[in-house]
N, C-alpha and C positions, 0 to 999 in steps of 0.2 A: 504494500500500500504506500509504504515513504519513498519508495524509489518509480512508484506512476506518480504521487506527488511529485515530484522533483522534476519530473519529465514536464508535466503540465506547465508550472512554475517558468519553466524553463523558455518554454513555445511561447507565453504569453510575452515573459520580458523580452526578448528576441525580436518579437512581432511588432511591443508599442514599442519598444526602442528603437527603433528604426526612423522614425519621424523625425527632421532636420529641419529647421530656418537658420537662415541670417539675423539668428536674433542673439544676446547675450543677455541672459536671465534664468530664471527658473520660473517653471509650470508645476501646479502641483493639481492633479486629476484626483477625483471622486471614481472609483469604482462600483458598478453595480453588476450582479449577475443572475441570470437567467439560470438555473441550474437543473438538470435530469432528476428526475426520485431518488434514481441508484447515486446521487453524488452529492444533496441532501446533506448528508453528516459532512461534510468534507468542509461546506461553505466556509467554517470560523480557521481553517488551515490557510485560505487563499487571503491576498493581499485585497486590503479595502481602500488603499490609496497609492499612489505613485507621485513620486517628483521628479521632473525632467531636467538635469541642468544642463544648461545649453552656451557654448561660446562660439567664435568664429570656425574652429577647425572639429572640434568633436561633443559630442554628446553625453550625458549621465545618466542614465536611468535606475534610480534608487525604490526597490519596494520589499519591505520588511512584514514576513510572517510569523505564526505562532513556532516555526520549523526554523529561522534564522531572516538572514538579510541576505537578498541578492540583487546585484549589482551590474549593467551593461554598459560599458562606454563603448564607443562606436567614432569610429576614424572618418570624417566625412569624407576628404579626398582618396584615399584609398577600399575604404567600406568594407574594414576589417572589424573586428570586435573582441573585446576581451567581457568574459563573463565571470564575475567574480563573485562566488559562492561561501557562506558562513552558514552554513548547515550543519548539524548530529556531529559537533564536534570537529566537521573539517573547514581547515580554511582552501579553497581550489579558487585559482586564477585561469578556467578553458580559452581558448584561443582559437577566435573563430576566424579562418580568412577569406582574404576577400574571395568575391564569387568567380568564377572561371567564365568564360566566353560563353561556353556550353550551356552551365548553367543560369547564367543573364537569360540564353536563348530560352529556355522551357520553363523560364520566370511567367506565372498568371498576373498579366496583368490589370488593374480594374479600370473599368468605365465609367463614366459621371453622365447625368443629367443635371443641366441646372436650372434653378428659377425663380421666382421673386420672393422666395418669404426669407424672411430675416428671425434674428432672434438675439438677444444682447446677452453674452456668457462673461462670464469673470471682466466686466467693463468694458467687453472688446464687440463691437456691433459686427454679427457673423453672418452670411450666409449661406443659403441652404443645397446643398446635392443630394441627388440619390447616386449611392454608389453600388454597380453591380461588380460584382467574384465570382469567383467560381471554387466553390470548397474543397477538402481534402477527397471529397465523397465524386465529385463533378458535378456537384449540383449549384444552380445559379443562385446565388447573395446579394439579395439587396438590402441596402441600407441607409440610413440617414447620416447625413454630412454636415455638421454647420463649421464653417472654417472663415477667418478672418486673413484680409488681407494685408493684414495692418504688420502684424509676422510671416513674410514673405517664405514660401516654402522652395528654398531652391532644390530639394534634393530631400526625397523620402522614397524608404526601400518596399512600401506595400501601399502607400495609394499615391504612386507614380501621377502623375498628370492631373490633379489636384490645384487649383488655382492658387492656395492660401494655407495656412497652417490650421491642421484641424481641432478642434477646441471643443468638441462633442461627436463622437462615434462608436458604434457599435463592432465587432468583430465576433467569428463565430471560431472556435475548435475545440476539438476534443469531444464534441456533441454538446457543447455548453456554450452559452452568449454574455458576454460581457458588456457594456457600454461604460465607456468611459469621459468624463464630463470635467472642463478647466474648473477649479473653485478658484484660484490663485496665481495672478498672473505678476511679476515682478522683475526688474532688471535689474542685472549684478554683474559685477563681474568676477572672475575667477583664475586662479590662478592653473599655471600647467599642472603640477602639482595634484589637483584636485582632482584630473585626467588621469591620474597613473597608480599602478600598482601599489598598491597597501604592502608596508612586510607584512611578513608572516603567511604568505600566501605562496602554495605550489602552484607554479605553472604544468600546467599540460594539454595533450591536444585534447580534441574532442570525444574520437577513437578512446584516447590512453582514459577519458571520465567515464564512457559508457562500459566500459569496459571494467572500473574498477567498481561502479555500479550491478555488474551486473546486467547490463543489457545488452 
């Protein structure tokens, strides 16, 4: 059960961590989720919020559970990622890299509609897209989008072609729906530092964690 947790855990940080603007600040998301009957018990193990911290070259993505604290920073010009794990007593630094040509190519990408409703999130006046995917299943996802332009999105690794940086959205996996909502919008800046590997932390690849996992 602790090591599909971990898994899950894993897809989700992976997933919002992806999201990039030319902004230097932190966002800090409300979590809500839809959950299966069979997964029910599980809800108080998942994270209820996420903070994104964001500067010119890389991203943070910080979300602490009942299980530990894990951690995504994401390389924008190269679109490598270090995932850094404080779980059941270990500290792991996986190392994820960049995507290969191949895999860019058999990347699902999503599709938008857009249109006039609006809606003001964390002080930032957004508007609306429907966003279609395609699931892990092949079945079509649609979803609500409200993104401001006001945080320019040059570069995000799952809703590619996005006008604006999103500040309310929904995602589907593992057979469970999440939506996640800006409460807290702020500009800071940060140091490299803040970017880099914690001691105390093993590095290893991805292979070399599922593998000491058990998967």
């Amino acid at each position: 059960m602790k090591i599909k947790m971990l898994t899950l855990l894993s897809s989700i940080a992976i997933f919002v961590g992806s999201s990039f603007a030319q902004f230097e600040g932190k966002v800090v998301f409300e979590i809500d989720y839809e959950l299966p009957e069979a997964m029910e018990s599980q809800r108080s193990m998942l994270p209820a919020q996420m903070e994104m911290l964001i500067n010119k070259t890389k991203t943070k993505v910080i979300q602490n559970t009942m299980m530990g604290s894990q951690i995504v920073i994401t390389d924008k010009k190269s679109e490598s990622s270090i995932l850094l794990m404080d779980m059941m007593g270990q500290k792991m630094a996986i190392n994820m890299p960049s995507p290969t040509e191949e895999e860019k190519a058999k990347e699902k990408l999503p599709t938008f509609k857009y249109d006039d409703k609006t809606k003001k999130i964390a002080g930032y006046k957004c508007k609306h897209s429907v966003m279609s995917i395609e699931d892990e299943n092949g079945e079509i996802i649609e979803t609500d989008v409200y993104y401001t332009e006001d945080i320019p999105a040059d570069a995000n690794n799952k809703l590619k072609g996005l006008k604006g940086f999103p500040l309310e959205y929904s995602i589907t996996t593992q057979g469970m729906s999440m939506t996640l909502t800006a409460k807290t919008i702020s500009k800071e800046k940060y140091s490299a530092s803040e970017f880099s590997i914690p001691e105390g932390y093993s590095e290893m690849t991805m292979e070399e964690f599922k593998k000491s996992m058990g998967m």
